[in-house]
Every structure is written in structure tokens, then in C-alpha cells.
C-alpha positions in Angstrom: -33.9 21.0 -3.5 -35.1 20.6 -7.2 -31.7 21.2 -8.5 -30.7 18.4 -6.2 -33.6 15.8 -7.2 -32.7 16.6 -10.5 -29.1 14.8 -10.6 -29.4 12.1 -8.0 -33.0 11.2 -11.2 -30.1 12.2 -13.6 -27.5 9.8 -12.5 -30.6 6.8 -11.4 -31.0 6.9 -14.9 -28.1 5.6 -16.4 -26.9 3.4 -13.4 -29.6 0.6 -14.2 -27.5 -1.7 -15.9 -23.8 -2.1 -16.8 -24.4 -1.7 -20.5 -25.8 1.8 -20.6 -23.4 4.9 -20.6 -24.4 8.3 -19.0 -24.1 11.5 -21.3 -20.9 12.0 -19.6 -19.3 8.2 -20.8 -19.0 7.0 -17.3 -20.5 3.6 -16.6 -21.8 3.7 -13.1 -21.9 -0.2 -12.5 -18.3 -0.6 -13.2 -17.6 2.3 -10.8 -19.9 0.8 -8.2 -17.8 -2.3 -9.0 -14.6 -0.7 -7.9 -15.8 1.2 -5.2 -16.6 -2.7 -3.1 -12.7 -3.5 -4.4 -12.1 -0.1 -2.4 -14.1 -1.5 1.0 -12.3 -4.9 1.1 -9.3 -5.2 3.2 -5.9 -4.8 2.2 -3.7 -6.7 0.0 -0.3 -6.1 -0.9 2.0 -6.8 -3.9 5.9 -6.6 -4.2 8.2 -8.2 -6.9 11.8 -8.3 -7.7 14.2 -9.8 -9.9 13.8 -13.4 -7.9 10.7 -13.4 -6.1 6.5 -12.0 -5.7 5.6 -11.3 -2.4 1.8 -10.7 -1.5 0.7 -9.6 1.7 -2.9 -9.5 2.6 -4.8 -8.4 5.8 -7.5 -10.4 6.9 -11.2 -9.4 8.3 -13.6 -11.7 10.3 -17.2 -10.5 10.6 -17.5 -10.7 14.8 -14.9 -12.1 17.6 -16.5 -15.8 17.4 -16.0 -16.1 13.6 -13.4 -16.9 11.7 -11.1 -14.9 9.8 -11.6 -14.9 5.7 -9.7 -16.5 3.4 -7.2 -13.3 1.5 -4.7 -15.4 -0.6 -5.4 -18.1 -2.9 -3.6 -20.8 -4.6 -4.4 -21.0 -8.4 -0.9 -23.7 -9.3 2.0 -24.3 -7.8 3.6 -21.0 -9.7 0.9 -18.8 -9.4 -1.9 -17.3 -6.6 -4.0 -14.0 -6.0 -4.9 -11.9 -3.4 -8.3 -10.3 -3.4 -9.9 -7.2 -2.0 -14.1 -7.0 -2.0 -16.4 -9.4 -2.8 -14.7 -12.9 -1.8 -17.3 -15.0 -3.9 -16.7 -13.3 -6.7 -13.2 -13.9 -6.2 -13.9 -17.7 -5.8 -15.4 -17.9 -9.2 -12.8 -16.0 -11.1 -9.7 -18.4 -9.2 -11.9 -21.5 -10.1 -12.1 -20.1 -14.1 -8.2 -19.8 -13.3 -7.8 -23.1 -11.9 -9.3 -24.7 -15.6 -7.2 -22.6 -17.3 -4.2 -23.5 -15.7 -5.1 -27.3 -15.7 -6.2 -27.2 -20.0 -3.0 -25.9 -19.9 -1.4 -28.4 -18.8 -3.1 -31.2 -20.5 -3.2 -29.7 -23.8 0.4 -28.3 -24.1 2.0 -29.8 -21.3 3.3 -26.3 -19.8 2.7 -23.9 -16.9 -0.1 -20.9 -17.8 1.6 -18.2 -18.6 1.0 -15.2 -16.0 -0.1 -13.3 -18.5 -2.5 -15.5 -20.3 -4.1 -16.3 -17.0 -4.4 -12.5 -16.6 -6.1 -11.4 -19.4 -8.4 -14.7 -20.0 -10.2 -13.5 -16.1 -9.8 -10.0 -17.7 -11.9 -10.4 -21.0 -14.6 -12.7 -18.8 -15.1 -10.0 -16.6 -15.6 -7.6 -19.1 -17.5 -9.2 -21.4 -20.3 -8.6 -18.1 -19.8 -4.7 -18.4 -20.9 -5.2 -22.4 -23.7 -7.9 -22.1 -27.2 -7.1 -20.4 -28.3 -9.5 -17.1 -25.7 -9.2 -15.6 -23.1 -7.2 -13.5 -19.4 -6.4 -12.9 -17.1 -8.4 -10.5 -16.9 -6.6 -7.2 -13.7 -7.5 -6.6 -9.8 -6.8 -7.4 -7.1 -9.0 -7.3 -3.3 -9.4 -7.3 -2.2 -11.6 -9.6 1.8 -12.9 -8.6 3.5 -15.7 -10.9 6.4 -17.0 -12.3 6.9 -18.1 -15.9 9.8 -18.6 -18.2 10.1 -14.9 -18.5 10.9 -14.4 -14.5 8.1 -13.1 -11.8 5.0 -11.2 -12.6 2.4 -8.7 -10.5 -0.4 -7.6 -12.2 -3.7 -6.0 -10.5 -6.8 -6.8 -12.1 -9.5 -4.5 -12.1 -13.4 -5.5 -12.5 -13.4 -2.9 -15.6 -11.7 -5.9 -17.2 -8.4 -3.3 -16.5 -4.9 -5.2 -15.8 -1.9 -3.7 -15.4 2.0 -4.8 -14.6 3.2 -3.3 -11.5 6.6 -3.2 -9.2 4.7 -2.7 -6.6 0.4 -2.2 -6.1 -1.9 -2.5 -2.9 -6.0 -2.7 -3.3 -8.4 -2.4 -1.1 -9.6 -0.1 2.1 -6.6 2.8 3.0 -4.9 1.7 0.6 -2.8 4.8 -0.4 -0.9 4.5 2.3 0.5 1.3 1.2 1.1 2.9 -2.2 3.3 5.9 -0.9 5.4 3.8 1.2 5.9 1.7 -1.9 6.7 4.7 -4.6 9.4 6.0 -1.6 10.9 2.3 -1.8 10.5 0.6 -5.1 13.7 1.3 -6.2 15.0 -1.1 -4.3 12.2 -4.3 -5.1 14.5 -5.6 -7.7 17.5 -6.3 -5.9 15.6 -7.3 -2.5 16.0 -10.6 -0.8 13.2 -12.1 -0.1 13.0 -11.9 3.0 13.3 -8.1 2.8 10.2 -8.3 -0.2 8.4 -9.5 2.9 9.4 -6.8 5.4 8.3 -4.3 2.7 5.3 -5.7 2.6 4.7 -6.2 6.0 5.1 -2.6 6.2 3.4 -1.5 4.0 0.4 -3.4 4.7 0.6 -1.7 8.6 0.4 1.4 7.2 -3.3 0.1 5.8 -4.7 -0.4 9.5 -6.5 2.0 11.9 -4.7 3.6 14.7 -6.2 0.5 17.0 -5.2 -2.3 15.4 -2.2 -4.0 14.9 -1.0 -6.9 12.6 -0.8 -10.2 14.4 -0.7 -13.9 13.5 -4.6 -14.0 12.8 -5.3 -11.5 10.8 -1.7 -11.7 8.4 -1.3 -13.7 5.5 1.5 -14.1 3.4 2.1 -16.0 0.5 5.9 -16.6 -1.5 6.6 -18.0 -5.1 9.9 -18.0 -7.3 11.4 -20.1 -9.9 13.2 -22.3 -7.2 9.9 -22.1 -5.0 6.3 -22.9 -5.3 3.8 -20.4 -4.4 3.5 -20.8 -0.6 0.7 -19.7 1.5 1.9 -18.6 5.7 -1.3 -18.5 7.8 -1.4 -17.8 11.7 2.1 -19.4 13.7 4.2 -19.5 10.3 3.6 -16.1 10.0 4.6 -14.7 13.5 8.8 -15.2 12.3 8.5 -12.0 10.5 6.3 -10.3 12.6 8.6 -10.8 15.5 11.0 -9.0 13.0 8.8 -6.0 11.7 7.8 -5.5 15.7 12.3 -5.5 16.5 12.7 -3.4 13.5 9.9 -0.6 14.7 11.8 -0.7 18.0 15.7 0.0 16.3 14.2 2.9 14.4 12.3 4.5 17.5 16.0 4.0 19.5 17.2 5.7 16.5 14.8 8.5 16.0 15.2 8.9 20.1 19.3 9.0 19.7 18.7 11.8 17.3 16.5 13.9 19.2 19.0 13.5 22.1 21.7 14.6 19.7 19.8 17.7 18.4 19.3 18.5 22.1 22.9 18.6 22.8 23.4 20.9 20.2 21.2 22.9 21.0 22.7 23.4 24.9 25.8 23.7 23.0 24.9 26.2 20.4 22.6 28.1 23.8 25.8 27.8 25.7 28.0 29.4 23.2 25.6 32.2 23.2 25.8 32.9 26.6 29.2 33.2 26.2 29.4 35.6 23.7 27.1 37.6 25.6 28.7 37.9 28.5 32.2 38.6 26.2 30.6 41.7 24.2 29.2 42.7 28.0 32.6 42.7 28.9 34.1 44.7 26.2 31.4 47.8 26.3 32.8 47.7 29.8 36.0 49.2 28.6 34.1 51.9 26.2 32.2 53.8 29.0 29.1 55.8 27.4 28.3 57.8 30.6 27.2 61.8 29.9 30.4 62.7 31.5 32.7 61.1 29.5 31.2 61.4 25.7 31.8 64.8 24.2 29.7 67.9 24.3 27.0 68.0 21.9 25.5 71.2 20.1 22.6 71.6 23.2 25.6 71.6 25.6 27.4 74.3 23.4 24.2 76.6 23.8 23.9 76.1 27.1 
């Protein structure tokens, strides 16, 4: 037991403030930080050559609430997905929001995916370096287009971004994250309406044995160079639902066809047994082995 009070006064010690490290380098605000990212619901991110796709799965807190708000517009080539703390999130898309408008009145041009990136990556960690105050709890997706095609980042509230093919945040997310490593070799050359099955599927690998993905609870959101970034919310979204739901259904006919298949062989391959039983039965039949016949061995000499 004094061993044990011992490191939970160790770590209380350095996990005061985001400012301070531990004796082992870690910064236990930040990692607090992540770990609400990791107890949001989940949101995932596709891209290919054309299109980003973002998928996000929506909570409500009781049956007569309404569901929250996953997917947000920032411009019309550019939105995020969150997972965590949703009012954290609604301060770092309205920092967004001012960057991409400056941008627009001072140059006249879109904001870069990148630059909006990394301007919402040095705010939030300028909070992990300044006392009084704390990290964002919250991750996002970050999906644009720009003059150099479509972008996916995931921003972490270390102030950590990173370019991805493919990324999912938030509660069970690894699931989401394996189907996507199995299938991102074929994100680049995906329609988009296949960018949006993958996601769909990989988001349903995010929910609990007792839930399902319906209109309520889905959102998805679209954007491409010939497309502005488009949020679907309840009816718009049940098209590819009705899709994921006949798409299950072909590949349980499919896995069922199989099994029958093996089955077959398997009477076939039990039924050429039996037959080569009953043909080496038949043969010893000619070769008696009886005392009578087989020839007298040394005890029968003796005797």
C-alpha cells in the first residue's frame, strides 16, 4: 500500500499543469487531453485522388435529446469532424472560420488545407507551453481541397498533425483503422460513392454489438474540386445506408454459398472414402489370412 501511494503522489505531482514535465518527459495534461479525444464518438476519414470523405457517428445524451453536431463546415472547400470535447471543437472551427475569411479578403484565395492545419495546430500548442491554461480535449479530421488536390489531416491536441490516406478518432476506434490498413490501397482510385461505403463500414465496425447505424445517428459530409463540402444529416443519408444494409446481405449469401460448397465437398470427399473402404475390404477378401491357410510357423514345427 505505501508503494502504491507513493506513485499515484508521484504522478499528482507533475500532472498540475500542462507546462510541467514528469522525470520521465511525459506531460500528463496533454495525455489527459487525448485520452477525452479517445471517449468521443467516432469519426472517420477517407481520401482519394478526387474526393475526402468523412464519416462521423453521432451521440445524444438521453432518448428526448437531440443528437450532437459531428461535422462542421469551415468554407465551402473545407470542414472537420471532431471526437471529445464539442466546445472545444467550436472554438478551434470559429479560429478556422477567420482564417479562411482573412484569407480571402487579403489575398483573394481559398486557405490552403495545410495552412488552416497548422495555424489550429500552433494555437493549441502554444496552451501545452503557457501556464493558465489547458490543452484542447478534442481531435479533429481536417478534409480539404486546394490547388494541390484533396487533403486529410488529423489533428491532435499535442498540437500533432499528420497527413493520412485514411485515419478514424475517437471511442473503438481501432477497428476503423484495421479495416482501413486492409483497404487503403484502393482509396486512390475509389469513386466516391465507394469512398462513402468504405467509410460507412468502417465507421460500423466502431459501434457496440447493440447498435446499429441509422439515419440519426450518421453523418456524412463530401467535398472535391467539382464539389463543395457537403454535409448529409438524417433522410439524405439513409441512400447509402440502404446500400451498406444490401451489401451486408450479398456477402452473408456469399459466405452461406461457400459453406454450402465446402459441405458438398466434404460428403463428396466422405463418400469417396467409403468407397475405398469398402474396395480394400474387398480385395483382403481374395488374400484369406485364416490359421489354416498361412504357412507353418517355427511353434508349429516344434509341435
Amino acid at each position: 500500500m505505501v508503494c502504491f501511494n507513493r506513485v499515484i503522489t508521484f504522478r499528482n505531482n507533475y500532472d498540475n499543469d500542462a507546462t510541467t514535465f514528469s522525470p520521465t518527459g511525459r506531460i500528463f495534461q496533454v495525455e489527459y487531453a487525448a485520452e477525452a479525444t479517445k471517449q468521443g464518438s467516432a469519426a472517420v476519414g477517407l481520401v482519394s485522388k478526387t474526393h475526402v470523405v468523412l464519416v462521423a457517428l453521432k451521440r445524444n445524451a438521453e432518448e428526448l435529446g437531440s443528437y450532437q453536431k459531428k461535422v462542421i463546415m469551415i468554407d465551402d472547400h473545407l470542414g472537420v469532424a471532431l471526437a471529445g470535447l464539442a466546445p472545444d471543437a467550436r472554438v478551434l472551427s470559429n479560429y478556422l472560420r477567420q482564417q479562411a475569411m482573412s484569407s480571402k479578403m487579403v489575398f483573394n484565395r481559398p486557405l490552403s488545407v495545410s495552412r488552416a492545419v497548422y495555424s489550429i495546430a500552433d494555437k493549441a500548442q502554444e496552451n501545452t507551453q503557457s501556464a493558465g491554461g489547458r490543452p484542447y480535449g478534442v481531435g479533429l479530421l481536417v478534409a480539404g481541397v486546394d490547388v494541390t488536390g484533396p487533403h486529410l489531416y488529423e489533428f491532435q491536441p499535442s498540437g500533432s498533425v499528420l497527413e493520412y490516406v485514411g485515419a478514424a478518432i475517437g471511442a473503438r476506434s481501432q477497428a476503423s483503422r484495421t479495416f482501413l490498413e486492409r483497404k487503403f490501397e484502393d482509396f486512390p482510385n475509389a469513386t466516391r460513392e465507394q469512398l462513402i461505403e468504405y467509410g460507412l463500414i468502417a465507421l460500423r465496425d466502431t459501434l457496440a454489438q447493440d447498435k446499429e447505424l441509422n439515419s440519426k445517428n450518421t453523418t456524412v459530409a463530401v467535398v472535391s474540386k467539382n464539389e463543395k463540402f457537403t454535409i448529409y444529416d438524417d433522410e439524405n443519408v439513409q441512400q447509402w445506408l440502404d446500400k451498406l444494409d444490401s451489401l451486408a446481405n450479398s456477402r452473408s449469401r456469399g459466405r452461406q454459398d461457400d459453406d454450402d460448397d465446402d459441405d458438398e465437398d466434404d460428403d463428396d470427399d466422405e463418400a469417396a472414402a467409403e468407397q475405398a473402404e469398402t474396395t480394400a475390404t474387398a480385395t483382403s477378401g481374395d488374400a484369406p489370412t485364416t490359421t489354416q491357410d498361412r504357412a507353418p510357423d517355427a511353434m508349429d514345427l516344434e509341435e
